[in-house]
Legacy VTK file of the C-alpha trace (Angstrom):
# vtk DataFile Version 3.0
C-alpha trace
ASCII
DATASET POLYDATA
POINTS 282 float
16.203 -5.157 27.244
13.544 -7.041 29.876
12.876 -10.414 29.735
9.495 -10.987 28.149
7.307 -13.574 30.061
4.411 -15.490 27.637
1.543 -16.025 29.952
-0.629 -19.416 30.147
-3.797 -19.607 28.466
-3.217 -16.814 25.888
-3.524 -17.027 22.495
-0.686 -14.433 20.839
-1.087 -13.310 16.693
2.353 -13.038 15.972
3.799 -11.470 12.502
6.438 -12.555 11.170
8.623 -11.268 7.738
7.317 -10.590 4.534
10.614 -11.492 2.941
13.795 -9.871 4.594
14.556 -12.058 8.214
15.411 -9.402 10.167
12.155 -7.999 10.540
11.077 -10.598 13.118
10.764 -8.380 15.802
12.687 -9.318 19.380
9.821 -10.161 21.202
8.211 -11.901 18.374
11.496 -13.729 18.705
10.811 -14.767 22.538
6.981 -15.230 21.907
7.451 -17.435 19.753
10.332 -19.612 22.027
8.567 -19.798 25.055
4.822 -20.825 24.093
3.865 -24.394 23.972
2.596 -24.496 20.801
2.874 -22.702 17.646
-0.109 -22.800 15.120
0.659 -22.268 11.640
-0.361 -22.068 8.254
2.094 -24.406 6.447
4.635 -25.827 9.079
7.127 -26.483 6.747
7.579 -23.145 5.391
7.159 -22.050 9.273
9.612 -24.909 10.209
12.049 -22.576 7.881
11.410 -19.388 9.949
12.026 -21.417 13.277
15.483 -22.954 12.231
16.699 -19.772 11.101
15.909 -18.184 15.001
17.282 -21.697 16.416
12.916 -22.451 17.743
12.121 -25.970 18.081
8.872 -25.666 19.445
6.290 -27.603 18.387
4.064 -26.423 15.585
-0.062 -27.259 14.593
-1.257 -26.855 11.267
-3.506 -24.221 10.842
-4.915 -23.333 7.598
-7.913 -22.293 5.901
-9.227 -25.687 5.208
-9.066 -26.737 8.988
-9.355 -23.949 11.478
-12.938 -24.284 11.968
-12.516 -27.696 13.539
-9.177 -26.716 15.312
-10.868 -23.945 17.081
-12.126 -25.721 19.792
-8.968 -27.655 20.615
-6.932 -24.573 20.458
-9.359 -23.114 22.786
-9.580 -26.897 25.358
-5.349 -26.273 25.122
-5.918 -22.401 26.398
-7.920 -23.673 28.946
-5.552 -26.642 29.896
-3.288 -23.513 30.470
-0.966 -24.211 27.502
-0.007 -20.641 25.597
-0.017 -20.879 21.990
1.218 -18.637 19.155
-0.569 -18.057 15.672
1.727 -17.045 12.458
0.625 -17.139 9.214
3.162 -17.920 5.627
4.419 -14.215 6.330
3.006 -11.008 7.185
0.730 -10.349 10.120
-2.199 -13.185 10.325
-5.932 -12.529 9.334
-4.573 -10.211 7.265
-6.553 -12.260 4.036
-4.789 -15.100 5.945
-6.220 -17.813 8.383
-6.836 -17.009 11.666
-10.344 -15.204 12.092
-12.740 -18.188 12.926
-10.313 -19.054 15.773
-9.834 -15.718 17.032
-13.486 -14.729 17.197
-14.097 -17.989 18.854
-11.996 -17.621 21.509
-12.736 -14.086 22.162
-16.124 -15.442 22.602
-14.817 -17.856 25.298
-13.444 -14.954 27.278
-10.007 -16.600 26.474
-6.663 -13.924 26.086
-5.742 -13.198 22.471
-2.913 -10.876 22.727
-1.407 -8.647 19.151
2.119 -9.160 18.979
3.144 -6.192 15.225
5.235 -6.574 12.953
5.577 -6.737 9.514
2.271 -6.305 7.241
2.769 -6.650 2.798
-0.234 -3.713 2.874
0.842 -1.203 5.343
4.469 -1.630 4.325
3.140 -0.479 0.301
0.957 1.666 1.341
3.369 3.708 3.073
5.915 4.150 0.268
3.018 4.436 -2.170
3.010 8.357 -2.503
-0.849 8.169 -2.243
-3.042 9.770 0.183
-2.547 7.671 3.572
-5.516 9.549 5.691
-8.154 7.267 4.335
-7.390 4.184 2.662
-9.995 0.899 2.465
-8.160 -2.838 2.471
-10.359 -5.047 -0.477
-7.773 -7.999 0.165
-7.643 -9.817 -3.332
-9.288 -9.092 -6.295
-11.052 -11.894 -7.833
-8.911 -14.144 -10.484
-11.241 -13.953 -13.395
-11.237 -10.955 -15.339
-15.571 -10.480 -15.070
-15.541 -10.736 -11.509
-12.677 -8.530 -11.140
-14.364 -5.606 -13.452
-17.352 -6.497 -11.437
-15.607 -5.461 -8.615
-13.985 -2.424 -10.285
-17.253 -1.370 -10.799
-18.405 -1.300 -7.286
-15.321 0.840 -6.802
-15.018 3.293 -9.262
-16.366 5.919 -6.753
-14.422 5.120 -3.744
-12.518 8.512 -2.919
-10.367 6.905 -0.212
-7.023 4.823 -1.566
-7.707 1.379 -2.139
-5.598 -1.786 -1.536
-5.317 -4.894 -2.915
-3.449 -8.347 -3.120
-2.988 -9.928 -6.336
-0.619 -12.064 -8.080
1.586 -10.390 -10.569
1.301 -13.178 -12.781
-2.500 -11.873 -13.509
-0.705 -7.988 -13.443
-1.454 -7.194 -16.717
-5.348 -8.774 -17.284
-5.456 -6.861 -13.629
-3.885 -3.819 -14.726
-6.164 -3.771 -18.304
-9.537 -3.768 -16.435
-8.164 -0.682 -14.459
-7.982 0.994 -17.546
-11.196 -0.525 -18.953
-13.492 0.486 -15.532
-11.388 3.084 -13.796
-9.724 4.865 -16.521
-5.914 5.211 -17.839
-5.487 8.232 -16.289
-6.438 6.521 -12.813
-3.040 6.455 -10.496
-1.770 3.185 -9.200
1.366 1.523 -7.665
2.345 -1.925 -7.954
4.564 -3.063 -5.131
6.309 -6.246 -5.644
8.913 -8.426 -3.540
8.768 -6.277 -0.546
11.273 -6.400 1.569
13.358 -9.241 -0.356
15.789 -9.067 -3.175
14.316 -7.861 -6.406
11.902 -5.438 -4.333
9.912 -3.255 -6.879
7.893 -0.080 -6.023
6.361 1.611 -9.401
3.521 4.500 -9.703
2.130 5.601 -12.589
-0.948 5.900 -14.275
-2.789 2.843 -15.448
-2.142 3.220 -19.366
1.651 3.263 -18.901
1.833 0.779 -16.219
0.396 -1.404 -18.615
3.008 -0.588 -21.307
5.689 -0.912 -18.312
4.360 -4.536 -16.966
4.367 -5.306 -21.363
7.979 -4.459 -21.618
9.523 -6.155 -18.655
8.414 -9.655 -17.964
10.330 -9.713 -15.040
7.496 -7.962 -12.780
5.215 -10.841 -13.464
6.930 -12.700 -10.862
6.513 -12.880 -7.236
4.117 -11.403 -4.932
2.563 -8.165 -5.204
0.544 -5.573 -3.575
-1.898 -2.907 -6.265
-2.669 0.365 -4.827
-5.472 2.565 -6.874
-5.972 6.237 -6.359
-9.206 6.822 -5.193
-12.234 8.465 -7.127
-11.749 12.276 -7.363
-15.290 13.682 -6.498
-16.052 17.372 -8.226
-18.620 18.883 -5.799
-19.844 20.465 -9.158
-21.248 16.899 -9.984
-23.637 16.979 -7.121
-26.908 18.884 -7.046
-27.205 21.906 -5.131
-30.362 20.518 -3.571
-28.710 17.211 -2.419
-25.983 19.359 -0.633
-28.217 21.601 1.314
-30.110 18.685 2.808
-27.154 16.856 4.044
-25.719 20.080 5.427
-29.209 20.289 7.472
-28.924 16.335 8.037
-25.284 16.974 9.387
-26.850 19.075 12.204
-28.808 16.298 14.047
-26.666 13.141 12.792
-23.668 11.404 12.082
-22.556 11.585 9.065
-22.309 8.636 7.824
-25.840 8.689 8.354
-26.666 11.334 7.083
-24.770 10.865 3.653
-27.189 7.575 3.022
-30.295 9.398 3.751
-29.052 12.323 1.539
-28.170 9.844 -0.901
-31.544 8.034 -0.833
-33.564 11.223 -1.373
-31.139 12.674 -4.579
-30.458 9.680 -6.244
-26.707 10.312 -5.620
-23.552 8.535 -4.481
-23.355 8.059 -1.043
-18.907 7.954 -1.087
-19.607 11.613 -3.156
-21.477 12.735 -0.242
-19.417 11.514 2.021
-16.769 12.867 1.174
-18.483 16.431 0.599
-19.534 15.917 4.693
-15.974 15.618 5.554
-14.768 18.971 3.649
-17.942 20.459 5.486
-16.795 19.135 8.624
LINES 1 283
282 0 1 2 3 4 5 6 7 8 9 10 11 12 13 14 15 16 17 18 19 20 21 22 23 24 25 26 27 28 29 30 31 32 33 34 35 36 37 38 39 40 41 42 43 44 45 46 47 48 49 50 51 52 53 54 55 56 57 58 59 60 61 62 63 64 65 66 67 68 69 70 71 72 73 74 75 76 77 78 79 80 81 82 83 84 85 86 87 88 89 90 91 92 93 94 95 96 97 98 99 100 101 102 103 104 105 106 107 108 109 110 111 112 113 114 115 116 117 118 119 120 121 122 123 124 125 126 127 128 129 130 131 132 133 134 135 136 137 138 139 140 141 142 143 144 145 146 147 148 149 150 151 152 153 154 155 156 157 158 159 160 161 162 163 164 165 166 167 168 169 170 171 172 173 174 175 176 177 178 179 180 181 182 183 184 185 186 187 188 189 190 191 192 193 194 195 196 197 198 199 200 201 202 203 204 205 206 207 208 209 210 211 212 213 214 215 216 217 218 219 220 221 222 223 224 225 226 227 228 229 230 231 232 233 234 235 236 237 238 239 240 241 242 243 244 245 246 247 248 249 250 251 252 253 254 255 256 257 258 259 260 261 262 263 264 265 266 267 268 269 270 271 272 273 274 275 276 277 278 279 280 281
């Protein structure tokens, strides 16, 4: 295997495990040995990580509650030529963890910020989840009380593509009954919990006997957890006749995202059922 060289003045997004150590890739491994500094959400529970790879670099906190006034001393240390390394708790960073504020600033310095993959909590579910993978939209976490969170259902409940969240399985169940109270029982989801770590726990069903499954076995309250939903099955039937035509003439001269608001706009109609009518006529 070549050496890997970290270059001065770059900025590398590094992810690290979601629960199981050995997912640290190799040259996540060396990244993270060779830079200067390494920026981090908590350094303690980074400091953890480190010891168990033998790094003794030296870490910065970086969190959501400061990263807007590191960001220009991270980006004076690029310039100084030091090469620094962001990691968040686990998982890749930005990823509904800190990170963006500094990245976009030093992107708009002109300064290196280099991807280094690895393990994401959302890709990883998704891609046991048994659901449709083509299309799928990241919503990040849903919000902790249960009228925002329908709220949000709401806005949803016609999304055809698969939808991801975060949430913490100790809400699973107040989560799981405004599922069934805005998207139906019948509505398919998976709850993937503890990835990649001991008590690991992948489960699909419908919404109505996930609920009676999360009832019955306290256990799967604990943790962390990623919710998949099935997205919104649109019956072309539902749509008028008229609205169809004029998007397939709007299709000719536009995109079609495009052309599925304007379509929209005139009917009345969902622009997600439209849009996913364009792509079948595509």
């Amino acid at each position: 295997m070549s050496q890997i060289t970290v270059n001065s003045s770059t900025f590398y997004v590094v992810a690290t495990p979601i629960g199981n150590l050995l997912d640290l890739s190799q040259r996540a491994i060396e990244i993270l040995s060779q830079v200067d500094i390494i920026a981090c959400e908590d350094t303690r529970h980074t400091g953890r990580l480190l010891s168990a790879y033998n790094i003794k670099n030296k870490t910065l906190s970086l969190h959501d509650h400061n990263e807007r006034q590191r960001q220009e001393y991270i980006a004076e240390l690029l310039q100084q030529g030091k090469s620094i390394a962001l990691v968040s708790d686990a998982g890749t960073p930005l990823i509904s963890d800190p990170g963006f504020h500094v990245v976009r600033h030093l992107r708009e310095q002109n300064l290196p910020v280099v991807p280094v993959p690895g393990a994401c909590a959302a890709i990883a579910a998704l891609s046991v989840a048994g659901l449709p993978t083509d299309r799928f939209t990241f919503e990040g976490f849903l919000p902790s009380k249960s009228g925002a969170r329908q709220s949000k259902l709401s806005e949803l409940a016609s999304e055809p593509r698969t939808m991801v969240f975060y949430d913490a399985p100790r809400r699973a169940i107040d989560t799981v009954q405004d599922i069934n109270d805005v998207l139906g029982g019948d509505r398919q989801i998976v709850i993937a919990r503890e990835l990649t770590k001991t008590f690991e726990t992948i489960h699909a069903d419908s919404a109505e006997n996930i609920l009676t499954w999360l009832n019955e076995d306290p256990n799967q309250l604990k943790g962390e957890m990623v919710l998949i939903i099935e997205g919104a099955h649109i019956d072309p039937n539902d749509i008028p006749e008229v609205a169809i035509k004029t998007l397939k003439l709007l299709l000719n001269e536009m995109k079609p995202k495009t052309a599925c608001a304007i379509a929209a706009e005139i009917h009345g109609v969902k622009k997600n059922a439209l849009y996913q009518i364009a792509l079948e006529l595509k």
